[in-house]
ZAGU-517354 format. One record per residue: residue number from 1; residue in one letter; x, y, z of N, C-alpha, C in turn. Coordinates in pm, 1 decimal. Layout:
BEGIN
REC num residuo     n.c1     n.c2     n.c3    ca.c1    ca.c2    ca.c3     c.c1     c.c2     c.c3
REC NUM       A        X        Y        Z        X        Y        Z        X        Y        Z
...
This chain:
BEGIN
REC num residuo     n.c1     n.c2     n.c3    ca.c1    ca.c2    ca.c3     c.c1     c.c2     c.c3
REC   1       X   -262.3  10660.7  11086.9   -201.3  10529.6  11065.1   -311.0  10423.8  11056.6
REC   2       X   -316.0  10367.8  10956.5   -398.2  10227.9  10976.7   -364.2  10121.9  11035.8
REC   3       X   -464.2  10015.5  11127.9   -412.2   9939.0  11196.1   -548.7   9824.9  11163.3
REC   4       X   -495.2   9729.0  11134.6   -601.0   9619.0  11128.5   -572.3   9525.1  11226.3
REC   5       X   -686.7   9466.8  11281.1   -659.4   9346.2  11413.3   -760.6   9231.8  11337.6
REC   6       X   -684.0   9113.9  11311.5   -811.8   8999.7  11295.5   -792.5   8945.4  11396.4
REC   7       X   -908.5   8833.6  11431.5   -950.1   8783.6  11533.2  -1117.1   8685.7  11478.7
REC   8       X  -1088.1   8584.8  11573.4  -1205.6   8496.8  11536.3  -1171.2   8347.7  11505.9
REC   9       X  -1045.6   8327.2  11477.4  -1013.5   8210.1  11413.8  -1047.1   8101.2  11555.9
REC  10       X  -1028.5   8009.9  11500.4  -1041.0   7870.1  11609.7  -1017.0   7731.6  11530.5
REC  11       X  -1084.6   7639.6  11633.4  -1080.4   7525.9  11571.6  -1215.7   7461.7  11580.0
REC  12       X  -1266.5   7397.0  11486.9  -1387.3   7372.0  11434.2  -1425.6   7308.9  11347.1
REC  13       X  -1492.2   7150.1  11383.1  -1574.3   7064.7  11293.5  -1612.2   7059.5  11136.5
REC  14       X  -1590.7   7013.9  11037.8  -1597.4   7020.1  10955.6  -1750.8   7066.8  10909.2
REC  15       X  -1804.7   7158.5  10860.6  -1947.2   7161.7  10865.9  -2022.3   7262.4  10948.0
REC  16       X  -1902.3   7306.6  11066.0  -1908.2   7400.3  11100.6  -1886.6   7527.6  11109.6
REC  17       X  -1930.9   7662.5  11182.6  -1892.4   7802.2  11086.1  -1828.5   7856.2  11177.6
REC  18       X  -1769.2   8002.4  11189.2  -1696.1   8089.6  11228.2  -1714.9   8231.6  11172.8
REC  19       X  -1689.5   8313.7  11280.9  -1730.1   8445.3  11240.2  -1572.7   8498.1  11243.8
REC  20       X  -1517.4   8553.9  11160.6  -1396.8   8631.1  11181.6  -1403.9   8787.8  11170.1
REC  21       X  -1362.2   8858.6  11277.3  -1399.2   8991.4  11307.1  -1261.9   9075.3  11200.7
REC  22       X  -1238.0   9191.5  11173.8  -1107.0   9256.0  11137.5  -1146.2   9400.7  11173.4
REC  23       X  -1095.3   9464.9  11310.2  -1103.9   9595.2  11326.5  -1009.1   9638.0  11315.2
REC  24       X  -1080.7   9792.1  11225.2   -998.0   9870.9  11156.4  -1044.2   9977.2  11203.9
REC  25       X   -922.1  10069.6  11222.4   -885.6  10183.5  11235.5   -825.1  10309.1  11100.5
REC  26       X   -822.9  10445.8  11142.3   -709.4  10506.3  11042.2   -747.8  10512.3  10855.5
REC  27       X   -875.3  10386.5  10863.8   -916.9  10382.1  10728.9  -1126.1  10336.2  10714.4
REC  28       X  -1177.8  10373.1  10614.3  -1318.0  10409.3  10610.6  -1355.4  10282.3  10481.3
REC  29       X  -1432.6  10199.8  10479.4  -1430.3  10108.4  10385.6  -1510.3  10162.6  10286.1
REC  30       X  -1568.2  10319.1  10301.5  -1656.3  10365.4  10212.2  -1555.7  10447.8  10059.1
REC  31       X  -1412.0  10455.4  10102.3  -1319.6  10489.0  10028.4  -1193.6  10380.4  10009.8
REC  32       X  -1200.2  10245.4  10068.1  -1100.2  10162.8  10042.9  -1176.0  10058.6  10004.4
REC  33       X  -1077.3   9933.5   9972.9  -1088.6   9825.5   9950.2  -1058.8   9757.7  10103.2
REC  34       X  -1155.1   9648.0  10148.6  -1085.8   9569.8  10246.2  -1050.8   9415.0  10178.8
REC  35       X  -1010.9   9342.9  10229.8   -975.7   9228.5  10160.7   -955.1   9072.6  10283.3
REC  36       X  -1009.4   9010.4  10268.1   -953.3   8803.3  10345.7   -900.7   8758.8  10274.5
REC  37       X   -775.4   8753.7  10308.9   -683.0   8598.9  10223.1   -672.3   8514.8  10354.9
REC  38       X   -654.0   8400.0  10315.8   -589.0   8295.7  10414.5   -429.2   8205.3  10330.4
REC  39       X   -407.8   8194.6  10413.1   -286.0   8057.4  10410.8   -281.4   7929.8  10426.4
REC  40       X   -267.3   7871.4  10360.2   -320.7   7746.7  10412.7   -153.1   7676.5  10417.2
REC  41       X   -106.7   7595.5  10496.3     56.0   7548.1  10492.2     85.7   7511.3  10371.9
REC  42       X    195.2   7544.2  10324.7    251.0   7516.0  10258.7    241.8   7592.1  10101.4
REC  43       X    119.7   7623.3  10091.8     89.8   7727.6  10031.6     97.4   7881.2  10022.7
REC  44       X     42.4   7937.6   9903.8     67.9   8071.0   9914.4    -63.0   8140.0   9961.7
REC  45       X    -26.1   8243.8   9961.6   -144.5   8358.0   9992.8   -199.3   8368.6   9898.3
REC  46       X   -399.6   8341.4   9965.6   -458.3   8338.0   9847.6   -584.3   8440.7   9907.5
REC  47       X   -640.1   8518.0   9811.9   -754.9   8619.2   9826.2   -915.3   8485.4   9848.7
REC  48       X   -971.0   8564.3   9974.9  -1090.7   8453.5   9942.4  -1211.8   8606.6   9949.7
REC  49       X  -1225.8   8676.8   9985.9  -1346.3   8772.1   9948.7  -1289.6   8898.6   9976.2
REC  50       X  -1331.9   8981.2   9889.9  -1281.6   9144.6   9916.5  -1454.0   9215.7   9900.3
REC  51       X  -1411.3   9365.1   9951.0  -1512.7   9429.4   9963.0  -1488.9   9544.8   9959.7
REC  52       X  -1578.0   9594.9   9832.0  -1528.2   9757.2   9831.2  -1652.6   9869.6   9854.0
REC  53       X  -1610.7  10000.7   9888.4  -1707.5  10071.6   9883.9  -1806.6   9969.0  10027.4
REC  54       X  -1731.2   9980.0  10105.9  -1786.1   9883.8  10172.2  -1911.2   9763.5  10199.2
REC  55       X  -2029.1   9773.9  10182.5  -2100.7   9661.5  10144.3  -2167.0   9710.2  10006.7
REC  56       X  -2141.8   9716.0   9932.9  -2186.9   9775.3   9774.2  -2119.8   9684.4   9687.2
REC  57       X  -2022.8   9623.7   9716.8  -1940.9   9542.0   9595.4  -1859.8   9423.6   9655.4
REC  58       X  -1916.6   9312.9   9703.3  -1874.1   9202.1   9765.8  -1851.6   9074.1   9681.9
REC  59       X  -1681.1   9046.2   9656.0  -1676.5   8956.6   9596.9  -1602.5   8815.6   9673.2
REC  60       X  -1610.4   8712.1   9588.5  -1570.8   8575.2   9608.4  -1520.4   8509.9   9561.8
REC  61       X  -1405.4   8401.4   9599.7  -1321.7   8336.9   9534.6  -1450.7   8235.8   9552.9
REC  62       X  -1449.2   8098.8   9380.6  -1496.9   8025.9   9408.3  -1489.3   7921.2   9497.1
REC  63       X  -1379.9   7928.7   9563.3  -1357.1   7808.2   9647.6  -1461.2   7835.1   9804.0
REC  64       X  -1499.1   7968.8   9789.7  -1620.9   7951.4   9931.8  -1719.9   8033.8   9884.2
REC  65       X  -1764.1   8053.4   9764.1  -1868.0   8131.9   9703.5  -2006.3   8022.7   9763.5
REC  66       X  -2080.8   8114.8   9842.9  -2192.7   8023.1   9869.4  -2183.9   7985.4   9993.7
REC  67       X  -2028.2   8023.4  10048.2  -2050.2   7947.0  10222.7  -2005.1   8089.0  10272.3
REC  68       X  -1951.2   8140.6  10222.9  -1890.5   8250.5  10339.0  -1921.2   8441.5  10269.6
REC  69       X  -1942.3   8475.4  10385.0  -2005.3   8608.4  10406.1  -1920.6   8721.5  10400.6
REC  70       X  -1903.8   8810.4  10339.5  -1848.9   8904.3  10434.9  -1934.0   9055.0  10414.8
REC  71       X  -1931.4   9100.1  10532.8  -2014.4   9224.0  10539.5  -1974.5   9329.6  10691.6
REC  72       X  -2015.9   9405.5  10651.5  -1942.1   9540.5  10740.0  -2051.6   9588.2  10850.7
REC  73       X  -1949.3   9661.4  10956.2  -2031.8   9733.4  11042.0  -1989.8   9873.1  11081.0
REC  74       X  -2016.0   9925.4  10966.6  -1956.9  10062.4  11003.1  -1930.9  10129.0  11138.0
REC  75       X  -2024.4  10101.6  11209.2  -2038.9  10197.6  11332.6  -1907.8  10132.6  11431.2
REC  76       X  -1912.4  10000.1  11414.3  -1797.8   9952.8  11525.0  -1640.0   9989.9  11439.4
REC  77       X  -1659.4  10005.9  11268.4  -1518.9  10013.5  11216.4  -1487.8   9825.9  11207.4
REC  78       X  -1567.4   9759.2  11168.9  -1505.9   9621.8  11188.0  -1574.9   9559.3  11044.7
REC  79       X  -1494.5   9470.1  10996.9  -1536.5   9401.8  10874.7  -1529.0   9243.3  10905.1
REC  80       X  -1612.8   9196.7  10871.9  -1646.8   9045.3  10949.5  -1696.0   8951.2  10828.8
REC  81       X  -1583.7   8781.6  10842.8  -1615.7   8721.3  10762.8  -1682.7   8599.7  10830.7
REC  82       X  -1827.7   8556.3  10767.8  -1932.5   8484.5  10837.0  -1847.7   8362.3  10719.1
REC  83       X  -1821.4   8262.7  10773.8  -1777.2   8122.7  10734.6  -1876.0   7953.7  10777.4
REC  84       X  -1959.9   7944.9  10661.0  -2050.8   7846.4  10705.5  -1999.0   7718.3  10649.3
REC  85       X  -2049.9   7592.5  10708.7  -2004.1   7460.1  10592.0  -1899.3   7472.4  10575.5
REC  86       X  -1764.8   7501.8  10701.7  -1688.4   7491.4  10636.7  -1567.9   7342.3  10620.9
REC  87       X  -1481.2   7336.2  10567.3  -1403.3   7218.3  10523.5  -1307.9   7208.5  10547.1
REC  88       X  -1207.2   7101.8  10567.0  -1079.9   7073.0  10602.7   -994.5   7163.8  10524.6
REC  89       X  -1045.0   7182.5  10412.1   -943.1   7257.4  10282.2   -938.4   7419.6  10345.8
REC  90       X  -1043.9   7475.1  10426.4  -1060.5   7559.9  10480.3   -954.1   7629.7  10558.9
REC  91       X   -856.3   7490.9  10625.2   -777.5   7533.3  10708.2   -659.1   7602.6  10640.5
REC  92       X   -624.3   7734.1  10775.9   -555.3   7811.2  10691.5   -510.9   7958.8  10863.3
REC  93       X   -396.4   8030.7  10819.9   -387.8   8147.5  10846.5   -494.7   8240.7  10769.8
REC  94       X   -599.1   8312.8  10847.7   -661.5   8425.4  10767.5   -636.4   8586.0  10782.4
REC  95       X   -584.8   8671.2  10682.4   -583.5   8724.0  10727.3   -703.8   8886.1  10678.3
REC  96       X   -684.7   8975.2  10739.0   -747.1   9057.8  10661.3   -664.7   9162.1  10611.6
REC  97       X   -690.0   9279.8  10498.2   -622.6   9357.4  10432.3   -660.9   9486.5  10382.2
REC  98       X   -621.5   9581.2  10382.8   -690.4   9722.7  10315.0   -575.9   9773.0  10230.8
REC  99       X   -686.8   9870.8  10128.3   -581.8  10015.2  10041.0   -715.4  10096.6  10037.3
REC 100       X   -666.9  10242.5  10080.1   -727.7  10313.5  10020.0   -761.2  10357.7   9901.7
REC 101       X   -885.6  10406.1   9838.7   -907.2  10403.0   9668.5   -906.6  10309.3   9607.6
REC 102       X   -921.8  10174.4   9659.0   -890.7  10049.7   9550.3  -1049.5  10037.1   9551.4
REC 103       X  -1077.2   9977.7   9401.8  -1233.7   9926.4   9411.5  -1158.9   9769.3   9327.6
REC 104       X  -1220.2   9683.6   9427.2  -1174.1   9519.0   9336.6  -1326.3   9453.8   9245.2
REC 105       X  -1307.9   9446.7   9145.6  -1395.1   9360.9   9149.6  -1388.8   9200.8   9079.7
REC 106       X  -1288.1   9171.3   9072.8  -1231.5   9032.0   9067.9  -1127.7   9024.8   9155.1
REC 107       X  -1082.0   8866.2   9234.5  -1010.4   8825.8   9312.8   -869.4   8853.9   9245.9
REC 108       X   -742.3   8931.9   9339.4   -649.3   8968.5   9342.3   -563.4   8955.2   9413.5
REC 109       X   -401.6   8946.9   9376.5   -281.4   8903.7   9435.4   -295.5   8987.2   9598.1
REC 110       X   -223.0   8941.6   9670.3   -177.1   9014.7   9821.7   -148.1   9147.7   9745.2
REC 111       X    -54.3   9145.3   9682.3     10.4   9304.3   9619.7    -55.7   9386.2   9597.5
REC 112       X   -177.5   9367.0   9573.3   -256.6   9487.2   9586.0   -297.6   9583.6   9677.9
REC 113       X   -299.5   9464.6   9798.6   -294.9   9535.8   9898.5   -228.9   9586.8   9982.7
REC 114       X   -231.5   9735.5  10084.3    -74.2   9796.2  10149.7   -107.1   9807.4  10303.5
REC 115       X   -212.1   9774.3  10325.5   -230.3   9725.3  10516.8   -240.8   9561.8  10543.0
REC 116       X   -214.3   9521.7  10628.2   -237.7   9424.4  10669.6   -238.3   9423.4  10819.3
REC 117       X   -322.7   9288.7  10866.5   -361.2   9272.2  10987.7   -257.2   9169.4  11043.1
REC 118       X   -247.3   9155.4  11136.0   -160.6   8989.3  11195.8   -302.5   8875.7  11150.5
REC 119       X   -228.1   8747.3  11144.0   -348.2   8633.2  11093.5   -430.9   8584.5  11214.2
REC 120       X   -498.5   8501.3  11168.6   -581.4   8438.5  11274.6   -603.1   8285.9  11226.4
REC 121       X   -603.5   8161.6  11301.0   -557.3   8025.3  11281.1   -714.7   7988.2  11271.7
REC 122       X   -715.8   7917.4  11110.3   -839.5   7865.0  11150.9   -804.4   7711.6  11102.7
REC 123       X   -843.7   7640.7  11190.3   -844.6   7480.7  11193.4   -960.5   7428.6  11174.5
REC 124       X  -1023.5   7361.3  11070.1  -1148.8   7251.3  11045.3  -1102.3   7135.8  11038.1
REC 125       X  -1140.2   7066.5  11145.3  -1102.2   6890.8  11173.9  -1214.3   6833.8  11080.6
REC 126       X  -1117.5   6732.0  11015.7  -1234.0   6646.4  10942.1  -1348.7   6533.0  11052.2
């Protein structure tokens, strides 16, 4: 069974960063896709970086291309998004996501993906 846990969110200064953790279980990022969307109210679910083949193919929505990270640690099973500079627009539910066999390499709907984690609240005060 796959099980994803995010964790990391908070609240935090405009300008300031955040590390968001997503441990995973049940699945190997060297054969799936993992995936961060966030929510922001009122809005929909939107993809902000996926990663396939686990650190071999790391992509970005432009809206944080240049501030935010994401990269893996195999040994713990955890995929972690490094969030620098970040912005009020920032704020959002994040969550993380997997499929096995998916390779992304442009930003894609939720539907693609068939695990999901519970979210994590991230707040940037202006």
């Amino acid at each position: 069974e796959v099980q994803l846990q995010a964790s990391g969110g908070g609240l935090v200064q405009a300008g300031g960063s955040l590390r968001l953790s997503c441990a995973a279980s049940g699945i190997t990022c060297d054969h799936a896709a993992i995936g961060w969307f966030r929510q922001a109210p009122g809005k929909e679910r939107e993809g902000i970086s996926f990663i396939s083949r686990c650190d071999a193919d790391a992509i970005y929505a432009d809206s944080v291309k240049g501030r935010f990270t994401v990269f893996t640690d195999n040994a713990k099973g955890t995929v972690y998004l490094e969030m620098t500079s970040l912005k009020p627009e920032d704020t959002g539910v994040y969550y993380c996501a997997a499929r096995e066999g998916l390779v992304v390499t442009v930003i894609v709907p939720p539907s693609y993906f068939t695990h999901w984690g519970q979210g994590t609240l991230v707040t940037v005060s202006s």
